[in-house]
N, CA, C and O atoms as a CHARMM CRD file, in Angstrom:
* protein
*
  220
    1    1 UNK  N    -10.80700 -68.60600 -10.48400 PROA 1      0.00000
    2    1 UNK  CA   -10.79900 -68.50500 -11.92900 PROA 1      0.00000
    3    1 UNK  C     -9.97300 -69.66900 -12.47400 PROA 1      0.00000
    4    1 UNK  O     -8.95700 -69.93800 -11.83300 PROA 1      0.00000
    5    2 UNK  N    -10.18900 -70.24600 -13.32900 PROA 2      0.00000
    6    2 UNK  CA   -10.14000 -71.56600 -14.07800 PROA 2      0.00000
    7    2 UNK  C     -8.36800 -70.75400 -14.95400 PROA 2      0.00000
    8    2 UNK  O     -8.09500 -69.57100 -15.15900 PROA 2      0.00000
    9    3 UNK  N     -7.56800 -71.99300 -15.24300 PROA 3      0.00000
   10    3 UNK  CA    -6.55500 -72.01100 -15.52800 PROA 3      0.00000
   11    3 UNK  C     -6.64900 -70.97100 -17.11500 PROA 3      0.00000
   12    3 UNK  O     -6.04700 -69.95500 -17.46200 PROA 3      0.00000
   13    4 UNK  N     -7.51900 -71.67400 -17.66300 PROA 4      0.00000
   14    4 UNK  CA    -7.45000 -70.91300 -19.23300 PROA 4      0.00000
   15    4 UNK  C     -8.27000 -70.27400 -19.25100 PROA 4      0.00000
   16    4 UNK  O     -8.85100 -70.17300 -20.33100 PROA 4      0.00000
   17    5 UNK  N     -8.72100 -69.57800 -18.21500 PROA 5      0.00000
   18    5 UNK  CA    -9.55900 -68.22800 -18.09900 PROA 5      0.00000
   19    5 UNK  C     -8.94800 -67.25000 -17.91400 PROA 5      0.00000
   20    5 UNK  O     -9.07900 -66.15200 -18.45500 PROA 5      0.00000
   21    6 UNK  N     -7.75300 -67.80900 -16.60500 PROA 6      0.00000
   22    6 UNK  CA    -6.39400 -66.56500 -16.67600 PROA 6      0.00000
   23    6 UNK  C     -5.87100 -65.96500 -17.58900 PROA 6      0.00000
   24    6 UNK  O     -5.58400 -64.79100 -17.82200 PROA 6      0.00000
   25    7 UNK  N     -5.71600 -67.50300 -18.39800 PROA 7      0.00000
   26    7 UNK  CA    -5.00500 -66.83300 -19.64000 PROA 7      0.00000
   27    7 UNK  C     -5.36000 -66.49300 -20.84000 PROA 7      0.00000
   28    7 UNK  O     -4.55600 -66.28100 -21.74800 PROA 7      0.00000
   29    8 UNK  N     -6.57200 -66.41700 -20.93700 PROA 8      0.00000
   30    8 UNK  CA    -7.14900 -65.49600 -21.99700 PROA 8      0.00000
   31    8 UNK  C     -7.52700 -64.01300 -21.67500 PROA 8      0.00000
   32    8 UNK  O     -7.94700 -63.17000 -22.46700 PROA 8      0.00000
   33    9 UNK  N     -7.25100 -63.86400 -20.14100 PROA 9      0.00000
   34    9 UNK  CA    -8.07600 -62.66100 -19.71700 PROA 9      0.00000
   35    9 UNK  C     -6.25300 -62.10800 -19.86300 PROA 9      0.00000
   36    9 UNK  O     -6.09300 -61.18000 -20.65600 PROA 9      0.00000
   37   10 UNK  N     -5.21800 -62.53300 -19.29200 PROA 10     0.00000
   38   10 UNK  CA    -3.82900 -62.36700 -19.63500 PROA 10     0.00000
   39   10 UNK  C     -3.41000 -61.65800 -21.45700 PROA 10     0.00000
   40   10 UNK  O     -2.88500 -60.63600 -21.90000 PROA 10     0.00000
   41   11 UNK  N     -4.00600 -62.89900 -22.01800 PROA 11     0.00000
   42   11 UNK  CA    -3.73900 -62.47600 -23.28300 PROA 11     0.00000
   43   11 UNK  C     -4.38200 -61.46900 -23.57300 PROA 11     0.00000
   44   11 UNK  O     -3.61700 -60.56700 -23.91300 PROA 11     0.00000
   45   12 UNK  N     -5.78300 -61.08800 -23.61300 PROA 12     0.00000
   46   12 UNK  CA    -6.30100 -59.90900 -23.80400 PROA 12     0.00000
   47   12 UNK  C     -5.76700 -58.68600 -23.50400 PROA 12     0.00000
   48   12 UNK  O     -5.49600 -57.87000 -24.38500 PROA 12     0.00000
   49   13 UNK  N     -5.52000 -58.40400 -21.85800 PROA 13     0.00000
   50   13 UNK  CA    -4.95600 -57.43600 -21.54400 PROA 13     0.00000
   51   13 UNK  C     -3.46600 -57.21000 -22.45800 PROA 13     0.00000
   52   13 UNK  O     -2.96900 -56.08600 -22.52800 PROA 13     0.00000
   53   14 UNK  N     -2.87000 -58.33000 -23.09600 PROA 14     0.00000
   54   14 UNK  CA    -1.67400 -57.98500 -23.48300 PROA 14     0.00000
   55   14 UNK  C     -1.79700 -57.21200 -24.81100 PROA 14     0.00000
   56   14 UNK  O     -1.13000 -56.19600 -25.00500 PROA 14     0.00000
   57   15 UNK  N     -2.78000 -57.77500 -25.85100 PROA 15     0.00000
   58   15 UNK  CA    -3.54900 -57.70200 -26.38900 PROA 15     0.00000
   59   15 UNK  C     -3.66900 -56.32700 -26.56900 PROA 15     0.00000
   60   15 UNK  O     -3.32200 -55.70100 -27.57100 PROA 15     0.00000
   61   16 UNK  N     -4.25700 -55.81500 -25.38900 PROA 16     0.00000
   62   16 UNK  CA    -4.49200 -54.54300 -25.20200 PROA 16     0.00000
   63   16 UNK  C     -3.37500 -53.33800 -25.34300 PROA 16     0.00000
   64   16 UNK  O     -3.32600 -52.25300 -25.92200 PROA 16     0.00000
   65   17 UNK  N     -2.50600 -54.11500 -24.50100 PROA 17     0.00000
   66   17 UNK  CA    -0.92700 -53.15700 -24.52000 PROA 17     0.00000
   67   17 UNK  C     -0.44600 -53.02400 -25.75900 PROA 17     0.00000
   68   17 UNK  O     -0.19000 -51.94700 -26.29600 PROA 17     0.00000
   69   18 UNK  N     -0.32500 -53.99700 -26.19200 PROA 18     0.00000
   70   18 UNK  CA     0.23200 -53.93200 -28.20000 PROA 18     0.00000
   71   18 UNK  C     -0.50300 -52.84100 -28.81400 PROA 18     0.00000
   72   18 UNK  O     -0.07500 -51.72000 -29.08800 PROA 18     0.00000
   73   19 UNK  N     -1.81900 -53.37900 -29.01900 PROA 19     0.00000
   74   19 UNK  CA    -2.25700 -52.44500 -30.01300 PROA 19     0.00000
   75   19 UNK  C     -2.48600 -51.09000 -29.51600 PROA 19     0.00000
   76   19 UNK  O     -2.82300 -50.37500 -30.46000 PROA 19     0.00000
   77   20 UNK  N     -2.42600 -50.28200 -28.11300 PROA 20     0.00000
   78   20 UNK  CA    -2.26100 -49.04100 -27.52000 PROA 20     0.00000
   79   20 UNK  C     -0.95100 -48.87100 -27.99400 PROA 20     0.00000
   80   20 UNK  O     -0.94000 -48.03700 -28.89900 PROA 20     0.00000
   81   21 UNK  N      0.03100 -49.28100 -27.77000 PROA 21     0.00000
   82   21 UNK  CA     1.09900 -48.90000 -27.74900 PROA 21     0.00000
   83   21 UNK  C      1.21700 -48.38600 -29.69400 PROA 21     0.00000
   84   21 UNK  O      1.59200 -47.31900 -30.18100 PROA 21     0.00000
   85   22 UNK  N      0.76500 -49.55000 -30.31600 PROA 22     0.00000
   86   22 UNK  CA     1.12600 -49.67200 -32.16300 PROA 22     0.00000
   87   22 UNK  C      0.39900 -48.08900 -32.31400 PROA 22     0.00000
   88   22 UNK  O      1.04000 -47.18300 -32.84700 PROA 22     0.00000
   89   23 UNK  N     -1.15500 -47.84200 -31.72900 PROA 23     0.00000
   90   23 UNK  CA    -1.92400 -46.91500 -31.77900 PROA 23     0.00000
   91   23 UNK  C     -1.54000 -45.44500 -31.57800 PROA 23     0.00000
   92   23 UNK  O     -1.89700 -44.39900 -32.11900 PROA 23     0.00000
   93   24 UNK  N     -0.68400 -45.75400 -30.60400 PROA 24     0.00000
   94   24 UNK  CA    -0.04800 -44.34500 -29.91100 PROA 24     0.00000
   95   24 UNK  C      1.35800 -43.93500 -30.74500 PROA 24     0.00000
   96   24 UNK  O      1.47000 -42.81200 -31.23700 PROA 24     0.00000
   97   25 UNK  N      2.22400 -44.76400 -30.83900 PROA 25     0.00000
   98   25 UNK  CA     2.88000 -44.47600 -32.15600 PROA 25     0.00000
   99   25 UNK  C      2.06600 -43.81500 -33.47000 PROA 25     0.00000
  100   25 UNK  O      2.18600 -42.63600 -33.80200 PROA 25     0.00000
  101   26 UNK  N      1.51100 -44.45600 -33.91500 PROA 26     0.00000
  102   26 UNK  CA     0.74200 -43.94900 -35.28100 PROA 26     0.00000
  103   26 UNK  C      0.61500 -42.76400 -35.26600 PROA 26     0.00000
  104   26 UNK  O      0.85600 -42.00800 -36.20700 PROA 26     0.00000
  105   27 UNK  N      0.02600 -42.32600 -33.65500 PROA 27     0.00000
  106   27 UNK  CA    -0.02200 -41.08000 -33.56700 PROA 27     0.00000
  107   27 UNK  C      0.76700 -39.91200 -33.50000 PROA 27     0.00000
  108   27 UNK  O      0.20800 -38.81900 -33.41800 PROA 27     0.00000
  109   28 UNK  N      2.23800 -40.02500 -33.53000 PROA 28     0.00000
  110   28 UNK  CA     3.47700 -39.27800 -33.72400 PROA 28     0.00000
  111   28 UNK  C      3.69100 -39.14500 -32.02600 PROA 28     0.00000
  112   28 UNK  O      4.03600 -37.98900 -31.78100 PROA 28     0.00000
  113   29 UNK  N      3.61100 -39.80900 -31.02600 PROA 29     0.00000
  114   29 UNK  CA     3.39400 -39.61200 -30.01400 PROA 29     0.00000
  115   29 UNK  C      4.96700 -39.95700 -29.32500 PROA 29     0.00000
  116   29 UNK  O      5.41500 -41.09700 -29.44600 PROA 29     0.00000
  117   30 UNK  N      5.84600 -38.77000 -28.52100 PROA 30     0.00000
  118   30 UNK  CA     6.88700 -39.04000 -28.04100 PROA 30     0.00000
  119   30 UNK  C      6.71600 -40.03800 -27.04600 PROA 30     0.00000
  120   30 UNK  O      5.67000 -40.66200 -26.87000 PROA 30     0.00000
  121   31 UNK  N      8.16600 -40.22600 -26.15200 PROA 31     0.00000
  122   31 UNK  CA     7.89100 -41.38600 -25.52400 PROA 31     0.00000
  123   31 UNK  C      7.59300 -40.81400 -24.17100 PROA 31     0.00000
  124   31 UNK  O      7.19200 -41.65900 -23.37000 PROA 31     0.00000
  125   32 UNK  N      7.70500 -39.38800 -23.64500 PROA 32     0.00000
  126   32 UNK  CA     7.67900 -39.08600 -22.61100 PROA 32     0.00000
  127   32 UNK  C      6.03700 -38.69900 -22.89600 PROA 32     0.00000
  128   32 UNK  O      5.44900 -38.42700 -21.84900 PROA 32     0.00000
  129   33 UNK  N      5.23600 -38.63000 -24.06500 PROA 33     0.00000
  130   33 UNK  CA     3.61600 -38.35300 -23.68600 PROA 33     0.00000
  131   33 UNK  C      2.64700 -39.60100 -24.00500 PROA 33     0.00000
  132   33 UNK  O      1.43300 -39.74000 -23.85800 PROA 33     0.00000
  133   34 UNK  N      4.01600 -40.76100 -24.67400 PROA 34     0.00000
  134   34 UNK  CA     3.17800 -42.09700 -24.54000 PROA 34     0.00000
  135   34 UNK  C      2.73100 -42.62800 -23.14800 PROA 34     0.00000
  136   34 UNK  O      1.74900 -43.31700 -22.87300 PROA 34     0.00000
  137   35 UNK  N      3.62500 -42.17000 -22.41000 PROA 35     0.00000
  138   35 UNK  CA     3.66600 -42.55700 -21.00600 PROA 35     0.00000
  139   35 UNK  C      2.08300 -42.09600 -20.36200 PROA 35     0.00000
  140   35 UNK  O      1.35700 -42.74900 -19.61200 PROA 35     0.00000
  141   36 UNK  N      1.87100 -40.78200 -20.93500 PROA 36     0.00000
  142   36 UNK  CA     0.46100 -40.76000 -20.40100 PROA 36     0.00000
  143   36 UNK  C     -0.95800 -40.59700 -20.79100 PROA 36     0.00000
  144   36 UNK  O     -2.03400 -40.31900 -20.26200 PROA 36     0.00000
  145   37 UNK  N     -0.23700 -41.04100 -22.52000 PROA 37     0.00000
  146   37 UNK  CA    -1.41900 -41.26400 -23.00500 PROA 37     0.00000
  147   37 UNK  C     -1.74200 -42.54900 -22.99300 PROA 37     0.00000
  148   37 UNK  O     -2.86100 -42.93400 -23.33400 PROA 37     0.00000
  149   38 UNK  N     -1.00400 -43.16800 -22.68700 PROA 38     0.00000
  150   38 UNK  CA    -1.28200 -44.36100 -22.58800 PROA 38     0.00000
  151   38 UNK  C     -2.23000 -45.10500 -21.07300 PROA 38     0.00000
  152   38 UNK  O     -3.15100 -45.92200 -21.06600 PROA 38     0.00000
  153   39 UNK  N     -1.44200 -44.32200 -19.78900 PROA 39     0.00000
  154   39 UNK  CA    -2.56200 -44.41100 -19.02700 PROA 39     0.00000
  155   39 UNK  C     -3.71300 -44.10500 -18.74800 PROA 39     0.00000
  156   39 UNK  O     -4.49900 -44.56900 -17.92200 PROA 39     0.00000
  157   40 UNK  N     -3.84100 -42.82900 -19.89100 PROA 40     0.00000
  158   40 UNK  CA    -5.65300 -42.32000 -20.12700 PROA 40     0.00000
  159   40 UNK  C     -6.05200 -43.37600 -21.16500 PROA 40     0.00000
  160   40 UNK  O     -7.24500 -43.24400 -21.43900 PROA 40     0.00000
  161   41 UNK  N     -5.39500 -44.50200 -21.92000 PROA 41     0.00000
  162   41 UNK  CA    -6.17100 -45.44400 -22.60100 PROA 41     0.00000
  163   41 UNK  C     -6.66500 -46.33000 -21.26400 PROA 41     0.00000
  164   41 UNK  O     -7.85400 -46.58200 -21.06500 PROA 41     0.00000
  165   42 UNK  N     -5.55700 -46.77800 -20.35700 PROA 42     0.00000
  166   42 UNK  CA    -6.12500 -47.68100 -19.63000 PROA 42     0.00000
  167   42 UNK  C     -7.20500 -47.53500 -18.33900 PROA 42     0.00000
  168   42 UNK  O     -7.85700 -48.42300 -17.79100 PROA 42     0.00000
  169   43 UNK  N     -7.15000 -46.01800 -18.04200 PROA 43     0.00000
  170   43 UNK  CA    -8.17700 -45.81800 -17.23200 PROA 43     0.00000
  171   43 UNK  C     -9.33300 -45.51300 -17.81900 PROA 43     0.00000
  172   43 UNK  O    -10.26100 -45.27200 -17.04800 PROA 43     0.00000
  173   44 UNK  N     -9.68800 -45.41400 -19.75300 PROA 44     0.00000
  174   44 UNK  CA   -10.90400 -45.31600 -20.22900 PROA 44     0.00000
  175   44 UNK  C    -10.84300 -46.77000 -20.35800 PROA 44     0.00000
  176   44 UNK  O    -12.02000 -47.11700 -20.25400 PROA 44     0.00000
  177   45 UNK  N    -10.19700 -47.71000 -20.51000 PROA 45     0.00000
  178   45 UNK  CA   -10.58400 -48.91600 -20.54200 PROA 45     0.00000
  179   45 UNK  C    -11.10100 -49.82200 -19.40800 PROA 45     0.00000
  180   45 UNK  O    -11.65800 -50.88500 -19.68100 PROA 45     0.00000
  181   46 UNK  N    -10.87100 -49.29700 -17.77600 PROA 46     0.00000
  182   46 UNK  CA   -11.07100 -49.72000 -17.15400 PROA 46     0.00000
  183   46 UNK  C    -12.43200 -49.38800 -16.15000 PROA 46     0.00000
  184   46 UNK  O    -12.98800 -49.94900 -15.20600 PROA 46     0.00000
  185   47 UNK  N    -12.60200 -48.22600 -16.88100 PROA 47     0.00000
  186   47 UNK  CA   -14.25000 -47.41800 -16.62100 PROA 47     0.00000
  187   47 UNK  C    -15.05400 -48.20700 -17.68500 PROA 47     0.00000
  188   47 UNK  O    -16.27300 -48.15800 -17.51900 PROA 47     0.00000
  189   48 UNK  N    -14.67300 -48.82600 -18.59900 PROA 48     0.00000
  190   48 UNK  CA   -15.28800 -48.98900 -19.86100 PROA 48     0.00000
  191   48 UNK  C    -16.10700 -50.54500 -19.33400 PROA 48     0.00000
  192   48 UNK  O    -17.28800 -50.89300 -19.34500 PROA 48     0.00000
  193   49 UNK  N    -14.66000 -51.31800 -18.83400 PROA 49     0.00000
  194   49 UNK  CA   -15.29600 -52.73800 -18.39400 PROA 49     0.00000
  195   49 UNK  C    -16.03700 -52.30200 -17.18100 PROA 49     0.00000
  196   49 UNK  O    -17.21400 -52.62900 -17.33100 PROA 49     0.00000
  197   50 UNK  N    -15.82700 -51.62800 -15.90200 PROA 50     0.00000
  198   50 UNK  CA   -16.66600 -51.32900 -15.22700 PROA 50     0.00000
  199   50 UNK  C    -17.84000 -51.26700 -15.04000 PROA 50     0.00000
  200   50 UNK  O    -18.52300 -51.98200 -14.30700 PROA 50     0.00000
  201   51 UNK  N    -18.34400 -49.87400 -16.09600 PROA 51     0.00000
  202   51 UNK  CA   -19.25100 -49.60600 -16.83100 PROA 51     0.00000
  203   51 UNK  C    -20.12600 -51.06500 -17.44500 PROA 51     0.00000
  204   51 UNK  O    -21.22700 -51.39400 -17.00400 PROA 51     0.00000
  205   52 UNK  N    -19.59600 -51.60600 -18.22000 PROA 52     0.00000
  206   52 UNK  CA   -20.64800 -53.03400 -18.38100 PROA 52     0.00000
  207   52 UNK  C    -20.89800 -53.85800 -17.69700 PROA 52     0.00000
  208   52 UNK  O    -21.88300 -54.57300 -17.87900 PROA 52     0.00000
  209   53 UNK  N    -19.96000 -54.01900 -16.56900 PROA 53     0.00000
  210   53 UNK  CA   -20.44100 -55.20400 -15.92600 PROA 53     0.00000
  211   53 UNK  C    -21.26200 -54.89400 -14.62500 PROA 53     0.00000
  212   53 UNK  O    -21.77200 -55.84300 -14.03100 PROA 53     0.00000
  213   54 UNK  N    -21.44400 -53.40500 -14.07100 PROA 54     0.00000
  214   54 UNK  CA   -22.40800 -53.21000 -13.91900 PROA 54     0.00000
  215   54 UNK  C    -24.03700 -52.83100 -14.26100 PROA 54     0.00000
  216   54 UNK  O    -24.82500 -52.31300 -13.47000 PROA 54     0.00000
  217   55 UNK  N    -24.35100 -53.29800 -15.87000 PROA 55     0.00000
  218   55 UNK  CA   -25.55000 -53.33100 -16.50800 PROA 55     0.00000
  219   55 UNK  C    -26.08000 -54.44600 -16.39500 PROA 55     0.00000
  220   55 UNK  O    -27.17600 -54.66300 -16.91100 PROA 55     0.00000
């Protein structure tokens, strides 16, 4: 993978963390159930890319 491919695929994922995190706040969400709502964002996100790139 090409230098500024890393790092857009980098930035994205970070990308990703921010606005889960801004998201999960909004939601009145303590910090001990951010913890796992947050990993049910990233394992629907990671079925999600899955999911397309096998179509």
């Amino acid at each position: 993978m090409l230098s500024t491919q890393t790092d857009e695929v980098l930035g994205f994922i970070r990308e990703f963390e921010v606005s889960s995190r801004d998201y999960l706040l909004s939601k009145g969400l303590s910090e001990s159930e951010m913890r796992n709502a947050y990993l049910d964002l990233q394992w629907d996100f990671l079925h999600t890319i899955l999911k397309n790139i096998s179509q």
